[in-house]
C-alpha positions as CSV (number, residue, x, y, z in Angstrom):
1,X,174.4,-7.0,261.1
2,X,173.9,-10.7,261.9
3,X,176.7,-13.4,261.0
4,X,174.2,-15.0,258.9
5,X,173.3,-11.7,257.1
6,X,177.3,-11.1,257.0
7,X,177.5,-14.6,255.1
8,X,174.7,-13.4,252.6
9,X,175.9,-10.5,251.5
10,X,179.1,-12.3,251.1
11,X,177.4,-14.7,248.5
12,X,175.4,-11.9,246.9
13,X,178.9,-10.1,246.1
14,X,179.9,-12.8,244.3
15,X,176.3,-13.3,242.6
16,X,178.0,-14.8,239.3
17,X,179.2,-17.6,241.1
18,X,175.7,-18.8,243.2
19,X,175.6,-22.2,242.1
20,X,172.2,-22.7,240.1
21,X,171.4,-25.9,241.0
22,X,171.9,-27.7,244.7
23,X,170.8,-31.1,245.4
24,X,170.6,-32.3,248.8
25,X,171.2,-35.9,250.7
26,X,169.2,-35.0,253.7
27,X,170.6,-37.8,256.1
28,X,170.5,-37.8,259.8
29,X,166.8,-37.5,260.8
30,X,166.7,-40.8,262.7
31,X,170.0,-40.1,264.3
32,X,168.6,-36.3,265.8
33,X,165.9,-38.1,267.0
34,X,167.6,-41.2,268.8
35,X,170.3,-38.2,270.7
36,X,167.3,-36.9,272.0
37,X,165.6,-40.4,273.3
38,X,162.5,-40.0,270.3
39,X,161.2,-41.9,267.8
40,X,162.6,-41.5,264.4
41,X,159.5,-39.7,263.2
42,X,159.9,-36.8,265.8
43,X,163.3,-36.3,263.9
44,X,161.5,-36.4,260.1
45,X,159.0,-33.8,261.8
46,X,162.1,-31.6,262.6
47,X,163.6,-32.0,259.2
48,X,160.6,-30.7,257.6
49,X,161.7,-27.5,259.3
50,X,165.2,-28.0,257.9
51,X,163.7,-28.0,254.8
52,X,161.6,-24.6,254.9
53,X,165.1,-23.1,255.9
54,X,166.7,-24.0,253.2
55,X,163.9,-23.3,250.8
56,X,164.3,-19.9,251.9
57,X,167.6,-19.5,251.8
58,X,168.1,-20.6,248.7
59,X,165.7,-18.4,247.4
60,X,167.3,-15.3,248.9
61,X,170.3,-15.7,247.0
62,X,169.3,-16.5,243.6
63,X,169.7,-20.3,243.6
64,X,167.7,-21.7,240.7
65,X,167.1,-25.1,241.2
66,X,166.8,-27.2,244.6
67,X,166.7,-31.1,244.4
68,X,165.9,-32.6,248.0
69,X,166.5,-36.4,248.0
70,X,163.1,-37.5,249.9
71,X,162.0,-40.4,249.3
72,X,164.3,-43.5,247.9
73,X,163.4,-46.4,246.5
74,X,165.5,-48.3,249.3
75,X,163.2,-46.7,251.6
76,X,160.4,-49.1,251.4
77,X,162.6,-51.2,253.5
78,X,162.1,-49.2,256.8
79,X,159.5,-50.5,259.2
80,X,156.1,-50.3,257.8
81,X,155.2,-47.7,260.7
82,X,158.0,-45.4,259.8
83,X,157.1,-45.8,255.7
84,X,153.8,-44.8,256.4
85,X,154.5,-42.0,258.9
86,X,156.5,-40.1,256.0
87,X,154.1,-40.3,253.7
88,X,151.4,-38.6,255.5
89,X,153.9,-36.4,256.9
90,X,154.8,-35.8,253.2
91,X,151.4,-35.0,252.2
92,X,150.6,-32.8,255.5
93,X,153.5,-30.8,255.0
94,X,152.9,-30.5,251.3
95,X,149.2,-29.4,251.9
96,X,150.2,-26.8,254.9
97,X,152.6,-25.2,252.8
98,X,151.2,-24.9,249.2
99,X,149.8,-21.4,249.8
100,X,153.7,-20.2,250.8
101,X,155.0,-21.9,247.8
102,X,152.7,-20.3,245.9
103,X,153.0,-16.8,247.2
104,X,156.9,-17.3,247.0
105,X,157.0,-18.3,243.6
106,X,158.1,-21.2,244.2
107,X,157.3,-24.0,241.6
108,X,157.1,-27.8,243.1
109,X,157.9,-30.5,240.5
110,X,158.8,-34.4,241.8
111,X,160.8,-36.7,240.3
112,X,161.0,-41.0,240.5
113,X,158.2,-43.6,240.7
114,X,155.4,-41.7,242.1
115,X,153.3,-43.5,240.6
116,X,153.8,-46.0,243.0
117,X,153.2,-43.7,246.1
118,X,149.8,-44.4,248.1
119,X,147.2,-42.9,245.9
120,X,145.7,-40.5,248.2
121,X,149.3,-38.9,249.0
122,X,149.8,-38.7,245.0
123,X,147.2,-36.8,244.7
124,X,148.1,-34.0,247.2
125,X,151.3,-34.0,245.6
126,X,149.9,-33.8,241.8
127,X,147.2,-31.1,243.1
128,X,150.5,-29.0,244.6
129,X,152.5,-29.5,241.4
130,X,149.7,-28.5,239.7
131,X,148.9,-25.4,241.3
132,X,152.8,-24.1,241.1
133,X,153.2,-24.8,237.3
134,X,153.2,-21.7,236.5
135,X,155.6,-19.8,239.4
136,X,158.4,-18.4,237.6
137,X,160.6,-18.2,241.3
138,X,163.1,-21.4,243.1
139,X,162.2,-24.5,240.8
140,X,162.2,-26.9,243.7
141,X,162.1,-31.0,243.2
142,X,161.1,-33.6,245.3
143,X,163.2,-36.5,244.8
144,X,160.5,-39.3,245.4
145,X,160.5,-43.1,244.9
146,X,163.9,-42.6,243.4
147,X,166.9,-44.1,242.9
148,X,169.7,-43.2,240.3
149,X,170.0,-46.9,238.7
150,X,166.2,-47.0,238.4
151,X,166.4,-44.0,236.3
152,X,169.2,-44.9,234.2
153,X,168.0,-48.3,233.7
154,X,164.2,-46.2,232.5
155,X,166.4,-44.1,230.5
156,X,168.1,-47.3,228.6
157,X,164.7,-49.0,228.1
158,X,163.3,-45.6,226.3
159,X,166.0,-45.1,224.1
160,X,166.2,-48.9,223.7
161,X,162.1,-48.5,221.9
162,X,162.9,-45.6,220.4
163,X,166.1,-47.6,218.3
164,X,163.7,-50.4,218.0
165,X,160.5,-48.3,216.8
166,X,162.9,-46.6,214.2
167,X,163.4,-43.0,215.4
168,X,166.4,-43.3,216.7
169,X,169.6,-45.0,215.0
170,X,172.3,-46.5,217.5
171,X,174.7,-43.5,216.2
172,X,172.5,-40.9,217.4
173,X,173.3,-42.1,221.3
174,X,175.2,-39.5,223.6
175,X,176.1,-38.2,226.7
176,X,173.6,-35.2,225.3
177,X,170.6,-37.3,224.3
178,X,170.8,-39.9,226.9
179,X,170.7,-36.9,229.3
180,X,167.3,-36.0,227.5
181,X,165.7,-39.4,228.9
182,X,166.8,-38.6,232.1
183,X,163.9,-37.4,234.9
184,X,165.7,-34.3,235.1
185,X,165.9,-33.3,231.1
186,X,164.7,-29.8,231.9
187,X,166.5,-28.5,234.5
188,X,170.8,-28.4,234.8
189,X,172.9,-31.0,236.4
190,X,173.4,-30.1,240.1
191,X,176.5,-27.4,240.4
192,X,176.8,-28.4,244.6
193,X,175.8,-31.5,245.9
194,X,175.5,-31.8,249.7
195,X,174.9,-34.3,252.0
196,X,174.4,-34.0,255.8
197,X,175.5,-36.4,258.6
198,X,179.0,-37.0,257.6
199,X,178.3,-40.3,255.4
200,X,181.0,-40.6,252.2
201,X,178.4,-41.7,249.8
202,X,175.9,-41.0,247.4
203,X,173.7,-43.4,248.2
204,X,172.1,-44.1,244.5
205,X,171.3,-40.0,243.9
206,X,171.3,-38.8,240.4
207,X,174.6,-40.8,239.8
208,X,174.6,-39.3,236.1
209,X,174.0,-35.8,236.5
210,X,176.1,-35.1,239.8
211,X,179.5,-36.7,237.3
212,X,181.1,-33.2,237.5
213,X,179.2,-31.7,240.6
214,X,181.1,-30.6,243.6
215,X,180.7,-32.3,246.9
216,X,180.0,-30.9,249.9
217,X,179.9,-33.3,252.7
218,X,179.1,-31.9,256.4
219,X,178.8,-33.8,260.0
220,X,175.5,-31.7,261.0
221,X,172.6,-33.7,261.0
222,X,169.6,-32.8,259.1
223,X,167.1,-31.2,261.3
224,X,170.0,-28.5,262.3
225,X,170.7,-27.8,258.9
226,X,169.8,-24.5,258.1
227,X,170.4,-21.4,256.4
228,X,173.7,-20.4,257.9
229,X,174.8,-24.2,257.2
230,X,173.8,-23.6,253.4
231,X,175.2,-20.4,253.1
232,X,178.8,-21.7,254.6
233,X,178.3,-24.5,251.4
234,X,177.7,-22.2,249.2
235,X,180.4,-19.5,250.1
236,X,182.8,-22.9,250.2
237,X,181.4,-23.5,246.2
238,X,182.2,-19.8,245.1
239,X,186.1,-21.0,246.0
240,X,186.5,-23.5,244.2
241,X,187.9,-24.0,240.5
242,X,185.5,-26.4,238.7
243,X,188.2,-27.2,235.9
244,X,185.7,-30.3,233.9
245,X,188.6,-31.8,233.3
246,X,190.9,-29.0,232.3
247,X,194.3,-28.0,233.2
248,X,194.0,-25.5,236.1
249,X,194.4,-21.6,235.4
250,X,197.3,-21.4,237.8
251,X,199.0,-24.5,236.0
């Protein structure tokens, strides 16, 4: 038996404590590439790898939801070559592996601005969504021209018309219905967030959901993140006492 299949089974035993939903900050792209004397895109190319790992691996051992942070709206403030570079290599990668998500089961959904994407990359994305509506396996979302005050702030305007239109009244807003506005309504706040390259920040990613997720913060650099690097995060999540603000059992 391999170490990684060692480090499965040892998450599988403990199957009631998978976390359901893991987001991702995949950082450190640019930085692979520069060790290696590339451009940056060589290193988003890599990453793309990083990413059908993890897919994978996520699947394997009954993680429900997987939120990638892909796109920000920050982003747009790269070089014009490099912006346009991840888009097609966005919609390249998304059309090469539609068939796989589809005959995993995998259902694609995207959250953020997209409407604001290059129309012709939209498209392949809204095709792919499209096509894995129905896939009852890994619920897998793309965070895309996204940032965490740009959704709060959409979320605020929303419930803002509906108190003005009359179907809400100001006593109606909570931590539960403002949740309901969010992007991410239909799927559970992130159990595990991780983020790659050793930064100590969240860098604007669902800053209301992750208010009670546990952080996982790792030196490795994207494109060598891979499934025995998610499996050590996860088996590092099954140890931990998520208390919500509770006294500790051992207290």
């Amino acid at each position: 038996m391999t170490d990684i299949e060692e480090l499965k089974d040892r998450i599988l035993s403990k199957s009631d404590s998978v976390p359901k939903h893991i987001a991702i900050i995949m950082d450190g792209n640019g930085r692979w590439a520069a060790k290696l004397n590339k451009p940056r895109t060589f290193g988003h190319e890599e990453g793309v790898m990083a990413v059908k790992d993890v897919v994978k691996a996520a699947s394997e051992v009954g993680v429900k939801y997987l939120t990638l942070y892909t796109f920000s709206v920050e982003n747009w403030k790269r070089p014009k070559d490099e912006v346009s570079a991840l888009m097609s290599l966005l919609a390249r990668t998304t059309l090469r592996e539609l068939d796989e998500l589809i005959k995993n089961d995998v259902k694609l959904r995207t959250i953020g601005h997209i409407h604001s994407l290059p129309a012709v990359r939209r498209k392949v994305l809204e095709t792919a969504v499209e096509k894995t509506r129905n896939n009852k396996g890994l619920i897998l979302t793309l965070a895309l021209n996204y940032g965490g005050r740009t959704e709060i702030l959409d979320a605020v305007k929303a419930i803002a018309n509906s108190v003005r239109s009359g179907f809400l009244e100001l006593n109606d807003i909570n931590d539960e219905l403002f949740s309901e506005f969010l992007y991410t309504s239909d799927i559970p706040d992130p159990d595990l967030l991780i983020r790659t390259s050793g930064e100590m920040r969240i860098s604007n990613f669902l800053l209301w959901q992750t208010s009670y997720t546990e952080l996982y913060i790792i030196d490795t650099l994207w494109p060598d993140f891979r499934r025995e690097e998610l499996f050590k995060a996860i088996i590092d999540f099954q140890k931990r006492e998520r208390r919500f603000g509770k006294v500790s059992t051992d207290e």
